[in-house]
C-alpha positions as CSV (number, residue, x, y, z in Angstrom):
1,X,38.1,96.9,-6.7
2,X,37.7,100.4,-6.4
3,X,34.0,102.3,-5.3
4,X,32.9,103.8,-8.9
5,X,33.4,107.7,-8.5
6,X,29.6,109.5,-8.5
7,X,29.2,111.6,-11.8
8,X,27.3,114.1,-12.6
9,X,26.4,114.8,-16.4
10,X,28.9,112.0,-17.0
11,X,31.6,113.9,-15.4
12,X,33.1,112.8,-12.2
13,X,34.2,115.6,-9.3
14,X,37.8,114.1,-9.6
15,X,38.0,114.6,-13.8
16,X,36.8,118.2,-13.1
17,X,39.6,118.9,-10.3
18,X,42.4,117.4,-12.3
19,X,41.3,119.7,-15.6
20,X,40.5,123.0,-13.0
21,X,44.6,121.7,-11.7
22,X,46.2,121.7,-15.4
23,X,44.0,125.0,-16.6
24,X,46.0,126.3,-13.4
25,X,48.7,125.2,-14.5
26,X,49.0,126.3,-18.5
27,X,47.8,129.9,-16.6
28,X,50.8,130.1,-14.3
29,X,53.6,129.0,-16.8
30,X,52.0,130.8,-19.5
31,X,52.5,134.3,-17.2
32,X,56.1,132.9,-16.7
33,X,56.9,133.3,-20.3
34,X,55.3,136.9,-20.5
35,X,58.2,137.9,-17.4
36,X,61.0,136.6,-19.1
37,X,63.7,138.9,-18.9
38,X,64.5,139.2,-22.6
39,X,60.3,139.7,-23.6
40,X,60.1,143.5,-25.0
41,X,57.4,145.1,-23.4
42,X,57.4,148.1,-25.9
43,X,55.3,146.4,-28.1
44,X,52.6,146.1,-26.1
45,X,52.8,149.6,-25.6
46,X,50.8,151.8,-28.0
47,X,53.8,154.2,-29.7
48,X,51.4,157.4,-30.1
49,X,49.7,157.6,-26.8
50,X,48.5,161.1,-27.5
51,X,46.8,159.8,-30.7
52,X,45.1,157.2,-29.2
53,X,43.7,158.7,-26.4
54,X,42.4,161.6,-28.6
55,X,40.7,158.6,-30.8
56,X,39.2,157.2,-27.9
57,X,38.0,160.5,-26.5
58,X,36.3,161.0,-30.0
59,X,34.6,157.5,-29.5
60,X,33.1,158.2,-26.4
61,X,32.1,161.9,-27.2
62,X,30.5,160.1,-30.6
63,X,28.7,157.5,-28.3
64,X,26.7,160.4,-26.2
65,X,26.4,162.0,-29.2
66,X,24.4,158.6,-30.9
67,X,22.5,158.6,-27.5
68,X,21.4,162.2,-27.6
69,X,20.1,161.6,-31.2
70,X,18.5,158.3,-30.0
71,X,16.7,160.0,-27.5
72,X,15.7,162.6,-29.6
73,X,14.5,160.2,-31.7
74,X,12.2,158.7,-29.5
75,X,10.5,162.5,-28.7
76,X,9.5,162.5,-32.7
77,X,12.4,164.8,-33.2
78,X,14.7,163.2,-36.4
79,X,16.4,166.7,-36.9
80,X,19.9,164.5,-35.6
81,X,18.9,162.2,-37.7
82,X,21.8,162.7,-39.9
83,X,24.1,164.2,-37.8
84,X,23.8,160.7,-36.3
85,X,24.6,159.1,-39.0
86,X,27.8,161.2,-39.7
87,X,28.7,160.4,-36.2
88,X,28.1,156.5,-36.6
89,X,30.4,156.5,-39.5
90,X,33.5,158.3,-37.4
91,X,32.8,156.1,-34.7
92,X,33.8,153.2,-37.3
93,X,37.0,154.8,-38.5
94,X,37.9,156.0,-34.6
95,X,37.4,152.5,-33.5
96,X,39.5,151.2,-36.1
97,X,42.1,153.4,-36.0
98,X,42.2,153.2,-31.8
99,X,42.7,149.5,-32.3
100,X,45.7,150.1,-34.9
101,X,47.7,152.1,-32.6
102,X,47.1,149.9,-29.7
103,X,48.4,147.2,-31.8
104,X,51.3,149.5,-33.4
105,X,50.1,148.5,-36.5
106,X,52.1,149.6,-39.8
107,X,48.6,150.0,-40.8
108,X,48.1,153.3,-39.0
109,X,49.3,155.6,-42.0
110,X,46.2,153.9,-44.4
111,X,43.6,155.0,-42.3
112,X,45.3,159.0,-41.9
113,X,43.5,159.8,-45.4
114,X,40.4,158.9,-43.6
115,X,40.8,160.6,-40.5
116,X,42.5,164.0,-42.1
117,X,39.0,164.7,-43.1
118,X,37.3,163.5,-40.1
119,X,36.6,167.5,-38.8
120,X,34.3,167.5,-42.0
121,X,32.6,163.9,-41.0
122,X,30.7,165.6,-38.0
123,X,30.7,169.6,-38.7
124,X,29.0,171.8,-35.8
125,X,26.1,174.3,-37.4
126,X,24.6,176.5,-36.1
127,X,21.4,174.1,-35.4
128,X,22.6,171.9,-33.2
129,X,25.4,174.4,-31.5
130,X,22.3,174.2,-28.7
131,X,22.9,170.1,-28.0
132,X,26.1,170.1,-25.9
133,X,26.7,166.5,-26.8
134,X,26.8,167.6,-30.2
135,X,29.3,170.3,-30.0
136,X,31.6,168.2,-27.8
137,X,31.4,165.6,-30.6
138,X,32.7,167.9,-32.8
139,X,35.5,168.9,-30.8
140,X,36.8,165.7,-30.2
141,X,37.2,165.1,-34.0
142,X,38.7,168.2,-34.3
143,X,41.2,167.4,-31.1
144,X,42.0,163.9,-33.3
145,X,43.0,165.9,-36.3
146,X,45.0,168.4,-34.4
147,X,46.6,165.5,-32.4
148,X,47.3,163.6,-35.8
149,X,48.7,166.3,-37.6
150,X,50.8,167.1,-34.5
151,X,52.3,163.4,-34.1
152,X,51.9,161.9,-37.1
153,X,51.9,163.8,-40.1
C-alpha cells in the first residue's frame, strides 16, 4: 500500500506538479501553432501605424493634461475644470479608436466622424496657452486629425 501523499489545502505537491507540467505544456504547443509557417503575421500588425501612434500620443498628452487639471484642482483652482472634461471625453474616443486600428478593425471608418472634429474637443485659448500640458494636449489632437486626414481620408 502506498504512504498517503501530504496535502496541503486538500491539494497534494504531486497534483500541483503534474497541472504546473500540462499548463507547460498547452503554453509550448500553443506558441507552436502561432510559428506555423502558413500563420499571417500581417494581421497582427496594425495597417495605419502612423495613425495609431498619433492616437496614442494624444492619449498620453490627454492623461498629463487630466493630471495637470487634477492638481489644479486640489490648489482650489477649477478654471481646467472643463477643459478637463473636454479632454476626458477625447481620451474615450482616442482609446477607442487606438484599439481599432491595433485590431485592423473594419470599424475604424465609424469612429472618423468622431475624431474629424476632435481639434474642436480640446481647443487651446488664450487662458490656458500658459499650462504647457495644456497646449501639448491640443497639439496632439490636432497631430491625430492631420495624421487622419493624411492616411485615411
Amino acid at each position: 500500500m502506498k504512504k498517503e501523499e501530504k496535502t496541503e489545502n486538500g491539494i497534494s505537491r504531486r497534483n500541483v506538479l503534474l497541472g504546473m507540467g500540462a499548463a507547460a505544456g498547452i503554453a509550448y504547443a500553443g506558441s507552436l501553432n502561432a510559428a506555423m509557417p502558413d500563420h499571417d503575421h500581417s494581421k497582427h500588425t496594425a495597417q495605419q501605424p502612423d495613425v495609431m501612434s498619433a492616437a496614442n500620443s494624444c492619449l498620453d498628452r490627454g492623461q498629463r493634461c487630466i493630471a495637470h487639471c487634477l492638481v489644479s484642482f486640489t490648489e482650489g483652482d477649477t478654471e481646467l475644470a472643463d477643459r478637463a472634461m473636454k479632454v476626458h471625453e477625447m481620451q474615450e474616443i482616442c482609446g477607442a479608436f487606438s484599439y481599432l486600428l491595433a485590431a485592423n478593425s473594419s470599424n475604424v471608418k465609424n469612429i472618423l466622424l468622431f475624431l474629424k472634429e476632435l481639434a474642436q474637443i480640446v481647443p487651446v485659448n488664450a487662458a490656458h496657452e500658459q499650462h504647457i500640458e495644456c497646449k501639448t494636449c491640443a497639439e496632439a489632437c490636432n497631430d491625430i486629425v492631420a495624421a487622419i486626414e493624411l492616411h485615411l481620408v
